[in-house]
C-alpha positions as CSV (number, residue, x, y, z in Angstrom):
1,X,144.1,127.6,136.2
2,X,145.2,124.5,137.6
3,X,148.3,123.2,139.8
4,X,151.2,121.3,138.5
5,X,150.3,118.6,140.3
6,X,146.9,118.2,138.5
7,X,148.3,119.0,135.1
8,X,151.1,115.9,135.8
9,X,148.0,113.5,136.8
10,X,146.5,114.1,133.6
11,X,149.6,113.9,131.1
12,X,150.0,110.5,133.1
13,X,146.0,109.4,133.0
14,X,145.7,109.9,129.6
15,X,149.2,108.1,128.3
16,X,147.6,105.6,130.1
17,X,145.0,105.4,127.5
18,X,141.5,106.4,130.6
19,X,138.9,108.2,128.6
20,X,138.9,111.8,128.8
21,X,135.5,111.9,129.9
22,X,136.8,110.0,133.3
23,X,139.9,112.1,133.6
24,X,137.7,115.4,133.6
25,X,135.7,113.5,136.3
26,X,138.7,113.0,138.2
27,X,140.8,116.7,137.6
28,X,137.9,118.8,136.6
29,X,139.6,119.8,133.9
30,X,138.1,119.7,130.3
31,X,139.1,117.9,127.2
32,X,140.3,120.6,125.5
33,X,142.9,122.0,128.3
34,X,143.6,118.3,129.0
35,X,144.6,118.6,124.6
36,X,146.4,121.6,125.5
37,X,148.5,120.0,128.3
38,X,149.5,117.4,126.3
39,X,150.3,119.3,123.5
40,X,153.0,121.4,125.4
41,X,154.3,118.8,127.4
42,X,155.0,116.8,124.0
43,X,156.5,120.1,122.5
44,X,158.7,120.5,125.9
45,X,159.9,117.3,125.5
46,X,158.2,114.5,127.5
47,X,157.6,111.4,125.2
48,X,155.1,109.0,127.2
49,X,156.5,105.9,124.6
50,X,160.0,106.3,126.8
51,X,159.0,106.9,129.8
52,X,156.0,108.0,131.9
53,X,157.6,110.3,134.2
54,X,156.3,113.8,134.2
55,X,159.0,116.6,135.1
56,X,157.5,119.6,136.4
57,X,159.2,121.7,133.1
58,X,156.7,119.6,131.1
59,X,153.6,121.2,133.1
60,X,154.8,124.4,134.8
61,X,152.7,128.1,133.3
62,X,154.7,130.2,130.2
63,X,156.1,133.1,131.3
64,X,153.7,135.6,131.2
65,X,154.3,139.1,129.2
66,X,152.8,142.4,130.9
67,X,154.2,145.4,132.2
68,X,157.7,145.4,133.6
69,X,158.4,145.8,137.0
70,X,160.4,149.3,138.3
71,X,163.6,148.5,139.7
């Protein structure tokens, strides 16, 4: 798992055209979670052609299913 923060600096490395091998250098992240990113963040929305900023709805974890809590 990694942090929004690290997820953002990819989306905005690779709409900056860097290689993916340098961008896993730099998160640690591999080429196909860095694919995966930026397919979400496209289907959420962002579109790097209009502007480069990376909203945290763009990177932030799906809600994850399991077993409800007792209230």
């Amino acid at each position: 798992m990694y942090d929004n923060a690290t997820r953002a600096q990819a989306l905005t490395l690779k709409a900056m055209n860097v290689l993916s091998d340098q961008i896993t250098a730099i998160t640690g992240m591999s080429e196909r979670t860095i694919r995966d990113v930026w397919k979400r963040a496209i289907d959420r929305g962002w579109n790097p052609q209009q502007s480069l900023k990376v909203l945290d709805i763009y990177v932030q974890d799906a809600p994850r299913s399991g077993r409800p809590t007792v209230q």
